[in-house]
C-alpha angles and dihedrals in degrees: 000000000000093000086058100048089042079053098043087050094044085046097050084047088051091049093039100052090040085053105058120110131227104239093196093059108091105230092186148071132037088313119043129188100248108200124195124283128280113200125179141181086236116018117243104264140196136172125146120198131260117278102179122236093258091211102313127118136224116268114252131185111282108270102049139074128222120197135158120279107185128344138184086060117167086236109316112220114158147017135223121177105202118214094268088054100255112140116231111201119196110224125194154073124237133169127114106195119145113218107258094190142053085239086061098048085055092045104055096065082053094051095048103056085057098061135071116267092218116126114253109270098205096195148094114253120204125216120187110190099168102171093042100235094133096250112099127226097195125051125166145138098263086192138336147173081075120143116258094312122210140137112047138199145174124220128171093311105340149089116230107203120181110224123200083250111024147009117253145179136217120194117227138187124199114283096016109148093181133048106241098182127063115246107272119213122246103177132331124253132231100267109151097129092338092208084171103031104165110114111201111200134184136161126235119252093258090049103229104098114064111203120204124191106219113190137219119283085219141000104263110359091283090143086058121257097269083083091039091074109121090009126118088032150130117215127200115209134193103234088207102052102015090232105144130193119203093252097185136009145189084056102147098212106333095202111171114032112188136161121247101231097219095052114022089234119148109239130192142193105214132194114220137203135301147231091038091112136290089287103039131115107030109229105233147220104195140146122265104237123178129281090357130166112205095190104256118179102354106047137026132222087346112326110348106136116238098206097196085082127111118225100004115224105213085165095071094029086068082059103042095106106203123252116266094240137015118215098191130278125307099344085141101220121206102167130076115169120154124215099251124193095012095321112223096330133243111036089007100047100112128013149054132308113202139194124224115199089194136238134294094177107050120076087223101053117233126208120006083145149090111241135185119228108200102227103197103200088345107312130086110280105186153348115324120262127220108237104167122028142163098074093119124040133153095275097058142293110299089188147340124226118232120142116037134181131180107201104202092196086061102025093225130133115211113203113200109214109188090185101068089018089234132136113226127212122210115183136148114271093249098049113164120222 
């Protein structure tokens, strides 16, 4: 007994040193510091239990208000506002992926403690607010036994909802508080094992592509690469027929798609790898370009080599092209909103809010917080800004940011938090009905 708690001890001081973070490396920005590599047996981890937020908020910029918007959620994800201005939130949790590794093994309890014990809604959830105070008069279950919903999209009289297992669509008409048609199936998704399930969606400017974000079935390949077919990718479907093309490849886990607004162009916030260190891989916003090739698993921000990776493949290295902006490592981000018509004016009038869902493998946590990204004619334009804070403090985690959504007719922002199951609401103080 006493030579296995001398071993669990040695073996915390060994986590615990090879998890500590350099403060002075920029781990931001177009052009991030990228230290060694820090390999470990069992990667350094770190998740403290939820504390509740016992009636605090989270802290926003001066200027602005944050409440409540809805609460007692069945793990909120992502956000749709429908034409009429009724928010639509995607509930649920998916994935099916048995551990392969001791480490994983280790790492699940760890995960876990870190995440909210409420059962998986699977259902879409509707919110009219019509006179924009923040407090709801409507609330129903707009639809439900769905299947791990996710990403959403409208699109000329329907609902796109991404499935853990396939994309479908509900037809709606204005005011409809229930869905009165069965989801119909517009193509099936990539869900053997589904180690990353989460399907992000989006739909291009002129309305007639759907993209769908598709993650990784593993960290680094580990399962082997037969079950990696399909994985780590972006698709690009027709709307009309549902035949889809891989627009993009190489994309770790591409959880939030959106449009920037000034180019058209289809963006992404990516998680990347694992058990590189508490600060590799850099976590990404980028845009999605054609036929790319983003690196996963062999490579790393462009073409640094991960060497845990077996064959290597220096033929399509040469080809990985690195992210346009790099958000920190492993602050796992699940939101991606633009500022749309002028945003909220001043310092967010044009760029991207992001939610970071937080760490489980750093010491010092990262994310667990929503942050601004200034675009400048559609591209970043400088460091990142923290927006929402006070997810995280020393006595636990009260929440943790996935799914935003910044509604220009209301000029409002809606911050999903799937560890107190609450929408936020962030306006300017002065917001009008």
């Amino acid at each position: 007994m006493i030579r296995t708690t001398l071993g669990v001890c040695l073996a915390t001081l060994v986590l615990a040193a090879c998890g500590r973070s350099d403060p002075n490396l920029n781990e931001t920005g177009a052009q991030p510091d990228l230290p060694d590599i820090r390999e470990t047996l069992i990667p350094p981890m770190r998740v403290t239990g939820p504390t509740g937020w016992d009636g605090q908020t989270p802290t926003v910029p001066a200027g602005f208000t944050i409440t409540a918007m809805a609460t007692d959620l069945q793990i909120p994800r992502q956000m749709l506002v429908l034409p009429n201005g009724d928010i639509l939130i995607a509930e649920g949790r998916g994935g099916n992926a048995p551990p392969l590794r001791p480490k994983d093994v280790l790492a699940g309890p760890i995960k876990k403690k870190g995440n909210t014990q409420v059962e998986s809604g699977d259902r879409l959830t509707l919110l009219r607010d019509a006179d924009n105070d923040g407090r709801p008069e409507v609330r129903t279950v707009f639809a439900d036994n769905l299947d791990a919903p996710y990403g959403l999209a409208f699109v000329d009289g329907f609902i796109y909802v991404a499935n853990q297992d396939a994309l479908v669509r509900i037809p709606w008409t204005p005011g409809q508080t229930r869905a009165t048609a069965a989801p119909e199936e517009v193509t099936k998704l990539p869900s053997r094992i589904n180690h990353h399930w989460t399907k992000s969606l989006t739909v291009s400017a002129d309305g007639q592509t759907l993209y769908v974000g598709i993650g990784s079935n593993s960290n680094v390949g580990e399962r082997g690469m037969a079950v990696e077919e399909e994985r780590a990718v972006v698709w690009a479907i027709d709307r009309a027929t549902g035949a889809r093309r891989t627009m993009a490849t190489g994309i770790r886990n591409p959880t939030a798609l959106a449009i920037e607004p000034r180019t058209g162009a289809v963006w992404a916030v990516v998680n990347e790898r694992d058990e590189l260190g508490p600060q590799l891989v850099p976590d990404y916003l980028t845009s999605v370009r054609e036929g790319a090739f983003y690196g996963w698993p062999y490579s790393y921000w462009g073409k640094n080599i991960d060497p845990r990776v077996r064959p290597q493949k220096p033929e399509l290295v040469a080809t990985a092209i690195a992210p346009d902006y790099a958000l920190g490592a492993h602050v796992a981000a699940l939101g991606l909103s633009f500022a749309t018509q002028g945003g909220f004016g001043g310092a967010f009038s044009e760029g991207a809010f992001i939610g970071e869902h937080g760490s489980w493998n750093r010491q010092d946590p990262s994310g667990y917080k929503l942050t601004w990204v200034p675009f400048s004619g559609g591209r970043p334009s400088g460091p990142p800004v923290d927006f929402a804070t006070g997810f995280l403090t020393e006595a636990g985690a009260r929440g943790r940011p996935v799914g935003v959504l910044f509604d220009p007719t209301r000029r409002i922002l809606l911050v999903a938090d799937d560890l107190s199951n609450t929408i936020w609401r962030i306006a300017p103080a002065q917001t009008r009905p």
